[in-house]
C-alpha positions in Angstrom: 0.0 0.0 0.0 2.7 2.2 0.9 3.8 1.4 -3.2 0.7 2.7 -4.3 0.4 5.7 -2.2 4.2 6.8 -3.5 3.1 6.7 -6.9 0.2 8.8 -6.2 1.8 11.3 -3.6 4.3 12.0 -6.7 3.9 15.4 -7.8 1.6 16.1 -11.2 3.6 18.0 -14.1 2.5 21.2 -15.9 1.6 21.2 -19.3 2.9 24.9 -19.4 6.9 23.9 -20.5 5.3 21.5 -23.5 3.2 24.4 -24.8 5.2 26.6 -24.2 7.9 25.9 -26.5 6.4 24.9 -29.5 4.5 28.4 -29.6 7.6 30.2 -29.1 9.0 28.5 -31.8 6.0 29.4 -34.0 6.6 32.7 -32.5 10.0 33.3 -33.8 9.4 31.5 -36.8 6.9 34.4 -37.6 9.0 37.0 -36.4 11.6 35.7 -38.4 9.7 35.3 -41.7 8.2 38.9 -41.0 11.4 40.4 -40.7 12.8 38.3 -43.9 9.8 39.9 -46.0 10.3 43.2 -44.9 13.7 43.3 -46.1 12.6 42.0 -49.0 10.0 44.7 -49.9 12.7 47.5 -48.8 15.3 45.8 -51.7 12.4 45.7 -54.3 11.2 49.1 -53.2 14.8 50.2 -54.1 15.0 48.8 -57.1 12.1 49.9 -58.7 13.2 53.4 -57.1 16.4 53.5 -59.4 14.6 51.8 -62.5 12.7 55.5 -63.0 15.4 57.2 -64.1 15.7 54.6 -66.7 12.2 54.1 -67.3 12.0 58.1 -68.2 14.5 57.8 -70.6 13.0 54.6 -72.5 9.8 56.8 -72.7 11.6 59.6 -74.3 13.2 57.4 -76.6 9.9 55.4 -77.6 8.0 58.9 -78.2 11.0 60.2 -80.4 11.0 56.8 -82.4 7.2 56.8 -82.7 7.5 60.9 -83.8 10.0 59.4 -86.7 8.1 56.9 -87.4 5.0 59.1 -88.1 6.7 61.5 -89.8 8.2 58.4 -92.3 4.8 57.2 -92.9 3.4 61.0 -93.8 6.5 61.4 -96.2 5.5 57.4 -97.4 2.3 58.6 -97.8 3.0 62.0 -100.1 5.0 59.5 -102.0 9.0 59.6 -101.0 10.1 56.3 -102.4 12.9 56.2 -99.5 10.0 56.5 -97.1 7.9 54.0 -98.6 10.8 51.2 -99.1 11.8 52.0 -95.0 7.7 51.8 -94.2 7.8 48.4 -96.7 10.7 47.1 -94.2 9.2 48.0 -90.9 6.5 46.4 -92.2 7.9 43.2 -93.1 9.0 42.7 -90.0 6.1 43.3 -88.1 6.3 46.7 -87.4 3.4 48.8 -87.5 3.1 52.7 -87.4 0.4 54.5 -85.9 -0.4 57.1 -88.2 -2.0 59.4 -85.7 1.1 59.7 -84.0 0.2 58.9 -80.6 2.4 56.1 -77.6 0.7 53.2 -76.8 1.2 53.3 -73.2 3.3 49.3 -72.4 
């Protein structure tokens, strides 16, 4: 009897310590992933910030080719034969020119 009353007198464990860790480790596993993806936006939010520069210039160059190209297809259409043999080409290959003049926006 004194067995049995031994193994019940023996002091109950908390569940706190086995609950305990695996939430902290979800814990800082969140942290963790929140801090990863916040460096992450901060390197594409750079990026993008020094792509504008280049981005103005490719819109400046597209609206002086498209201004070219407009004025090629006028002269083409008055009846330049140079114009019309460079419209002819562009064509071709699968160029188009807006006659109105005005960017598609990409």
């Amino acid at each position: 009897m004194d067995d049995e009353q031994s193994v019940n007198d023996a002091p109950q464990r908390s569940a706190f310590v086995p609950i305990l860790l695996p939430a902290l480790a979800l814990t800082c596993w969140l942290a963790f992933q929140t801090l990863q993806l916040v460096r992450e936006q901060r390197q594409l939010d750079a990026v993008q910030s020094g792509l504008l520069v280049q981005e103005q210039a490719a819109k400046k160059v597209r609206t002086a080719l498209d201004e070219v190209a407009t004025a090629t297809a006028k002269l083409a259409g008055e009846g330049n034969a140079n114009a019309r043999s460079i419209v002819e080409q562009l064509r071709s290959r699968g160029i188009t020119i807006n006659p109105s003049g005005a960017t598609k926006p990409p």
